[in-house]
Backbone as CSV, one residue per row, in Angstrom:
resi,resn,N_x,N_y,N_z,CA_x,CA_y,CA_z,C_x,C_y,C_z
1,UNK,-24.459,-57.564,107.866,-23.306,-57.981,107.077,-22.084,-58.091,107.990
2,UNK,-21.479,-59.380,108.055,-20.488,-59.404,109.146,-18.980,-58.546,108.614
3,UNK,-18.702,-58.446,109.234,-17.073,-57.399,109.630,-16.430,-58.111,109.445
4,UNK,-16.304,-59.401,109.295,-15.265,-60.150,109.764,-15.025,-61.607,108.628
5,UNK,-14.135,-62.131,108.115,-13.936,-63.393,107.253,-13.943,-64.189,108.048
6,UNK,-14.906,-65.162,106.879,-14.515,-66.953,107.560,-13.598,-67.721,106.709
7,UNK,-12.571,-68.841,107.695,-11.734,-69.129,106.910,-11.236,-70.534,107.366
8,UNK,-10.783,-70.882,106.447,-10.718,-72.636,106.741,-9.229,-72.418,107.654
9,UNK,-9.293,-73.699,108.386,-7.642,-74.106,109.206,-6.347,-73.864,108.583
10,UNK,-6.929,-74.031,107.271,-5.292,-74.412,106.584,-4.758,-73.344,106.301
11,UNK,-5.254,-72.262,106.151,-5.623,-70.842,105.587,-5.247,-70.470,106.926
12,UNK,-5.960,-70.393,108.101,-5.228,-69.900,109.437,-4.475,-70.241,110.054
13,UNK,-3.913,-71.268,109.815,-2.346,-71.759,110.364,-1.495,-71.318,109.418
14,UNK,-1.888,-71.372,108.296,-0.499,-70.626,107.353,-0.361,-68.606,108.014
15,UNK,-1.982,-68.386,108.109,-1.621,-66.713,108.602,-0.727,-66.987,110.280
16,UNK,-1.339,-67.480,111.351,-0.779,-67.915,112.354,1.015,-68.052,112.302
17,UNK,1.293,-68.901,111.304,2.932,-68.855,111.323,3.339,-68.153,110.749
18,UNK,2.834,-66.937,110.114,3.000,-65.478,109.395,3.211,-64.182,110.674
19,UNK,2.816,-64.496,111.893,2.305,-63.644,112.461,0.960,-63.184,112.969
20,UNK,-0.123,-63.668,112.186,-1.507,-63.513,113.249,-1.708,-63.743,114.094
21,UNK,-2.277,-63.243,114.818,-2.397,-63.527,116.305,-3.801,-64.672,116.071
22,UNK,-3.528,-65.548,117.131,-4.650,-66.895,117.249,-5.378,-66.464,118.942
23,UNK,-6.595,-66.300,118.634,-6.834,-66.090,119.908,-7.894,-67.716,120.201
24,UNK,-7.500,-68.550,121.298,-8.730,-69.313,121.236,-9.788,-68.475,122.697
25,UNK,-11.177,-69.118,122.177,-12.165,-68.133,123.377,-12.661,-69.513,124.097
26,UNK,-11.901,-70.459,123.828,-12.794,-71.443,124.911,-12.141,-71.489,126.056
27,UNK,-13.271,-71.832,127.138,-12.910,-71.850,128.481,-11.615,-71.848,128.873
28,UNK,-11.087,-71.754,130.144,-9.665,-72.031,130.142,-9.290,-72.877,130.677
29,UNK,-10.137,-74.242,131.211,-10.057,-75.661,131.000,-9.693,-76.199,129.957
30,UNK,-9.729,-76.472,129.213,-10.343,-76.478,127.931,-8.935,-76.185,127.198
31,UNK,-8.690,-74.772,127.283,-7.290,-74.018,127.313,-6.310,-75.035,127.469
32,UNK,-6.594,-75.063,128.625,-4.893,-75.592,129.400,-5.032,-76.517,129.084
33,UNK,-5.602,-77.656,128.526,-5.763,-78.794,128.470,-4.969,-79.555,126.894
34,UNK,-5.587,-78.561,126.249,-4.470,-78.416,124.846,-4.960,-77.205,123.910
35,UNK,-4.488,-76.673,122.989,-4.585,-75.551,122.446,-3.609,-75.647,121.223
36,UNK,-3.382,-74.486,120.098,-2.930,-74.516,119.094,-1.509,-73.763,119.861
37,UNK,-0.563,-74.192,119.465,0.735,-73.768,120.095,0.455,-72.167,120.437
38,UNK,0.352,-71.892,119.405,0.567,-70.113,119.164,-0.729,-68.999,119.841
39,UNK,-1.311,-70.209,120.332,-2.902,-69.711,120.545,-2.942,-69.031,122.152
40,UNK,-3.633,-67.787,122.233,-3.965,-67.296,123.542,-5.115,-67.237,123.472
41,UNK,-5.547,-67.422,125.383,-6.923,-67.780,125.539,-7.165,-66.199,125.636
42,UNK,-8.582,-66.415,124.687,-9.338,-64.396,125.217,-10.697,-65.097,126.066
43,UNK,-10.721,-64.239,126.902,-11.834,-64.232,128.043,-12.440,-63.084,128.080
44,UNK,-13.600,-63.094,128.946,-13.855,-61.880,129.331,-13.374,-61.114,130.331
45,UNK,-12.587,-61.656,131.099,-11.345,-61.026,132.074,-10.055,-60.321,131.332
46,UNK,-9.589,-60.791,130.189,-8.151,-60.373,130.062,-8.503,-59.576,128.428
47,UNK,-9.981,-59.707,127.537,-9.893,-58.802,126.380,-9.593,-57.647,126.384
48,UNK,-10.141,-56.901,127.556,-9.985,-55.461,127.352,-8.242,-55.131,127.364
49,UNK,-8.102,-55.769,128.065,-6.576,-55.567,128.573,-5.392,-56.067,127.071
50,UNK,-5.771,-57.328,126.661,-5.256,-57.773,125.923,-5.451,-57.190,124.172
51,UNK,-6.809,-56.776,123.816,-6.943,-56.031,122.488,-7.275,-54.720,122.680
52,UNK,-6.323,-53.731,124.066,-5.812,-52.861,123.897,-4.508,-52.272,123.187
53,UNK,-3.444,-53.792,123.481,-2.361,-53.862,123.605,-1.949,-54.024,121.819
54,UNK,-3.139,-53.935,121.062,-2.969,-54.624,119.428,-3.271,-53.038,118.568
55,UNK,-2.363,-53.556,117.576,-2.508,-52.479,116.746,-3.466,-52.981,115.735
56,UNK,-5.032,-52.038,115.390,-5.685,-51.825,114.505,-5.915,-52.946,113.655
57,UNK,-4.546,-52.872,112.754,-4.030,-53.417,111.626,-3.458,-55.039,111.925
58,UNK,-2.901,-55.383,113.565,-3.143,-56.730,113.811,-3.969,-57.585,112.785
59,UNK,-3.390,-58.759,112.350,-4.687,-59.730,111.861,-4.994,-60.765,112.669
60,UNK,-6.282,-60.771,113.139,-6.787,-61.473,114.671,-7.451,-62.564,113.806
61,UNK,-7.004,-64.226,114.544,-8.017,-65.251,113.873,-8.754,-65.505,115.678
62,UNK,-9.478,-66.059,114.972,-10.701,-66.338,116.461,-10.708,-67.397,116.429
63,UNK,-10.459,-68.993,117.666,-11.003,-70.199,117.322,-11.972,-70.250,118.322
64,UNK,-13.111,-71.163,118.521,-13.710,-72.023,119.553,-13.924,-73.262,119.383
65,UNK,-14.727,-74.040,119.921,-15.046,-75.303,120.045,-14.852,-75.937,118.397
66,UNK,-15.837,-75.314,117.488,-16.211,-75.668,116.314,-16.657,-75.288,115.155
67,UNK,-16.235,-73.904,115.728,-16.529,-72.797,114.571,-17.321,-71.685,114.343
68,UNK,-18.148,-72.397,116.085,-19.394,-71.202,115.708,-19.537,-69.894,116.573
69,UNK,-19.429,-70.242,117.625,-19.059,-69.075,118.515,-17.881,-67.911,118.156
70,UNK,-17.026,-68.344,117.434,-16.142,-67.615,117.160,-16.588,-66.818,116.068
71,UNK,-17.727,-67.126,115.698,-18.252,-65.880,114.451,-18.394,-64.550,115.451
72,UNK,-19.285,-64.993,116.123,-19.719,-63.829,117.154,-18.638,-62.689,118.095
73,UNK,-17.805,-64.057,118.531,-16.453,-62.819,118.828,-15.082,-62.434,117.790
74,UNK,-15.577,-62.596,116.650,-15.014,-61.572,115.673,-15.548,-60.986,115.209
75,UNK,-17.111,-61.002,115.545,-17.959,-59.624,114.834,-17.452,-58.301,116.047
76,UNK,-17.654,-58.955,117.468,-17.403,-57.969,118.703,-16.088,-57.516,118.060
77,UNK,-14.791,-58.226,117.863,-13.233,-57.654,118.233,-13.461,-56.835,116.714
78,UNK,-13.619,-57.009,115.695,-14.060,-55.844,114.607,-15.010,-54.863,114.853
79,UNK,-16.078,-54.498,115.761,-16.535,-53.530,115.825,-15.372,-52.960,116.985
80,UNK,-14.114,-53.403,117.575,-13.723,-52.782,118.380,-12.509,-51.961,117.755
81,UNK,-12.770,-51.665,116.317,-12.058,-50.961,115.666,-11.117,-51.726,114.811
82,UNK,-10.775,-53.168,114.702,-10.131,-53.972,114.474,-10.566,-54.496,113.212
83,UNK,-9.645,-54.040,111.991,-9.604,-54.200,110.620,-9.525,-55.600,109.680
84,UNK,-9.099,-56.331,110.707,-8.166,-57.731,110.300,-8.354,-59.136,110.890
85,UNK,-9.851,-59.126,111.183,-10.242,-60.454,111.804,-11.119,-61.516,111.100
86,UNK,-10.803,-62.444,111.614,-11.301,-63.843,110.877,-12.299,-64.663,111.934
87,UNK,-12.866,-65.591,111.467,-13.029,-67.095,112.210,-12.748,-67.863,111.904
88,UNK,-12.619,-69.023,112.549,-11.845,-69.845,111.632,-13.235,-71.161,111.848
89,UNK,-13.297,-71.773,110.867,-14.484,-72.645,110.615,-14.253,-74.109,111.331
90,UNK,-15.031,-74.506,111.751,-14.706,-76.242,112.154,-13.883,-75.866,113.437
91,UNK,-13.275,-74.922,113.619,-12.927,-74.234,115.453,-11.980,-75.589,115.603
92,UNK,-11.301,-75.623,117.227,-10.698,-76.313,117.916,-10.611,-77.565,117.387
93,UNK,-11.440,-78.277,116.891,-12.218,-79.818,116.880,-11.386,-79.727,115.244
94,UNK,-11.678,-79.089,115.013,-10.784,-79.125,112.883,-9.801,-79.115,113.056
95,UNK,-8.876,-78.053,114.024,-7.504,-77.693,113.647,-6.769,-78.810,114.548
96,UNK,-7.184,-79.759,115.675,-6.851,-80.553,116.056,-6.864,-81.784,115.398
97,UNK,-7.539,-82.348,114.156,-7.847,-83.319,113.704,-7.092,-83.189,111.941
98,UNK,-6.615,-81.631,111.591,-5.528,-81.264,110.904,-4.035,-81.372,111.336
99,UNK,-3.702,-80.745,112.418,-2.893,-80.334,113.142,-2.594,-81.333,114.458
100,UNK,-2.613,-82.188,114.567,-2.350,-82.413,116.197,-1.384,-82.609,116.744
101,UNK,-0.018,-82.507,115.729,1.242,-82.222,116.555,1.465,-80.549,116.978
102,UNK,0.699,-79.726,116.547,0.172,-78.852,117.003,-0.077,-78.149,118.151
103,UNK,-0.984,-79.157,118.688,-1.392,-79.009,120.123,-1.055,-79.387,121.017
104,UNK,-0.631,-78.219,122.464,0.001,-78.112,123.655,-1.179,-77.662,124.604
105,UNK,-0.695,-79.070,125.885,-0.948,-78.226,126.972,-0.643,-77.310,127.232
106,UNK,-1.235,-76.009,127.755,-0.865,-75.327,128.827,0.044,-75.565,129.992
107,UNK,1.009,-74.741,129.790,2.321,-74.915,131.129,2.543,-73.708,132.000
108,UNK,1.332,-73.286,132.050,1.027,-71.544,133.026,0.708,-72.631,134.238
């Protein structure tokens, strides 16, 4: 039984400009290339570091490519004690084809 909600774009951009944190997990090509404004890339280099830094009660949305991978790393960031996580369905490829004034390159 997953830990974690699935949830359409429209639904996570309204939490997103509330305050949720948007994490996208795709590559960081990919990343930099364009992304949801508000969105940070999680890797396996910078999670530990980065969902140390979150309180519990954070509400974490997860994107990837298209919806599906991101089930999997919101089952991980909820077993990591984390109360308040989502996926978001249709991933990168939805919220860009909702949203695309939205999306920014990367300027790191």
């Amino acid at each position: 039984m997953p830990t974690y909600q699935c949830i359409e774009c429209k639904q996570a951009r309204s939490l997103s400009l509330d305050g949720a944190l948007l994490l996208d997990i795709r590559d960081q090509n990919s990343f930099m290339q364009g992304h949801p404004s508000s969105a940070k890339n999680l890797n396996n280099d910078n999670a530990p570091q980065l969902l140390s830094d979150l309180s519990s009660e954070q509400h974490i949305l997860v994107l990837c490519y298209h919806g599906i991978s991101s089930k999997s790393a919101a089952e991980f960031i909820s077993s990591q004690g984390f109360n308040n996580v989502a996926s978001v369905n249709g991933g990168f490829e939805a919220w860009q084809q909702q949203f695309p004034e939205d999306i920014k390159p990367s300027s790191d």
